[in-house]
N, C-alpha and C positions, 0 to 999 in steps of 0.2 A: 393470449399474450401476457396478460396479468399474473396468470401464475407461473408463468416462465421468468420473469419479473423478478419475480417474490423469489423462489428457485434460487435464481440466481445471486438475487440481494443476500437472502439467509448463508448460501455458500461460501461467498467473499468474507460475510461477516465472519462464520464458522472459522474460514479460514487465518483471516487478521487475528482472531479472540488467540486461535491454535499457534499464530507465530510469533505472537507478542507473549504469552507463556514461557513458550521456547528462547525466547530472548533474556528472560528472567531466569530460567531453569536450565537444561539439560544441554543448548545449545548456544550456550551463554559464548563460550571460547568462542567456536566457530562464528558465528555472527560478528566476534570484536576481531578477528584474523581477516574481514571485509571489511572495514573501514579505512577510509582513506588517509595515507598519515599527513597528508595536506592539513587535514581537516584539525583546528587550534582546541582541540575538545580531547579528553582522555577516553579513548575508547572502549571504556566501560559504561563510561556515562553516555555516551552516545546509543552502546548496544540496551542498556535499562533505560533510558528515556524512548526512546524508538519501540519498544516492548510497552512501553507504558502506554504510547501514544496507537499503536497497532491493536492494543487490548481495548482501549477508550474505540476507537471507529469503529470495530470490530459490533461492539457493546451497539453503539449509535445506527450501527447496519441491521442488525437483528431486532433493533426496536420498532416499536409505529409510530405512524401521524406526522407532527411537523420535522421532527428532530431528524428522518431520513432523509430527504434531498439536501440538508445541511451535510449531514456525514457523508453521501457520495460526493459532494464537493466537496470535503478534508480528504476525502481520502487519497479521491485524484490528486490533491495538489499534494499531500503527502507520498505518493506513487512517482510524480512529477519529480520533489525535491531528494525524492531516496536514490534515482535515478544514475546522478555521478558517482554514486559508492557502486551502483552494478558496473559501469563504464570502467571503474578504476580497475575492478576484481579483473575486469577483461587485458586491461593495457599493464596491469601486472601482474598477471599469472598466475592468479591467487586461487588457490582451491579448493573449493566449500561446497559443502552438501552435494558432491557428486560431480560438481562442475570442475573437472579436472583437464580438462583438454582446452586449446582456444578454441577452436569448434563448438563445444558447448556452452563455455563463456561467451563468445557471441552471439548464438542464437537466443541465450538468455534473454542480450537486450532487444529482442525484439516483444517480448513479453510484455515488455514493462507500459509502453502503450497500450497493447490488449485489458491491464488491469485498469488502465485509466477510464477505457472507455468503458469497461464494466460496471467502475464505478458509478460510473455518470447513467449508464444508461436502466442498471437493475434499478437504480433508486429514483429513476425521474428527473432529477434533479435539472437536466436543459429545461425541460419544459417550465418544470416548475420556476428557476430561475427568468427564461421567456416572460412568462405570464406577470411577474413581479414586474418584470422592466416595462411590461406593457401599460401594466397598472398606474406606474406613476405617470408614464409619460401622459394620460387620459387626463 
């Protein structure tokens, strides 16, 4: 189970390092054509800061020791917070990276949970968080 684990942690990271790239680079448009225009933030700066912050956990998932159960819990809560920009793409027809249909925009947001619990789970991080709360209450 350890290295199913690991597997898994490295993958996510792999994956965050590879989308926070793309946020900076070559998928720059497409990423700010997803942002919500609710949102009080120029979305540019929203798609480069979210690139920044997906390349930083990404980093934090691929590393060792203490610094992993911390970034599966940024990440979740960042999976969490990116969430209403997948919601919106869905209630506005927005079409990105292949997500062209409401069919497919829907099913997306079922995803978004899946990543959360990845986070949490390749890196430990319930437990690990467990065992801290245990510690003090001792």
């Amino acid at each position: 189970m350890k290295i199913l684990r690991l597997i898994a942690r490295l993958l996510l990271g792999g994956a965050l390092i590879f989308a926070g790239i793309g946020h900076l680079t070559v998928s720059r448009v497409e990423f700010q054509a997803q942002v919500p225009v609710w949102l009080p933030f120029d979305p540019d700066f929203v798609v480069v800061a979210s690139g920044v912050v997906e390349i930083a956990l990404g980093i934090g998932l691929v590393s060792a020791g203490a610094l992993v159960p911390w970034s599966g819990l940024a990440a979740a809560m960042f999976f969490i917070a990116i969430f209403p920009g997948n919601i919106n793409q869905y209630v506005e027809g927005i079409s990105a990276f292949g997500l062209d249909t409401d069919e497919a925009r829907f099913t997306r947001l079922f995803f978004q949970p899946v990543l959360v619990v990845w986070a949490l789970w390749s890196t430990g991080a319930i437990g690990f968080f467990r065992e801290r709360i245990a510690a003090r209450k001792s």
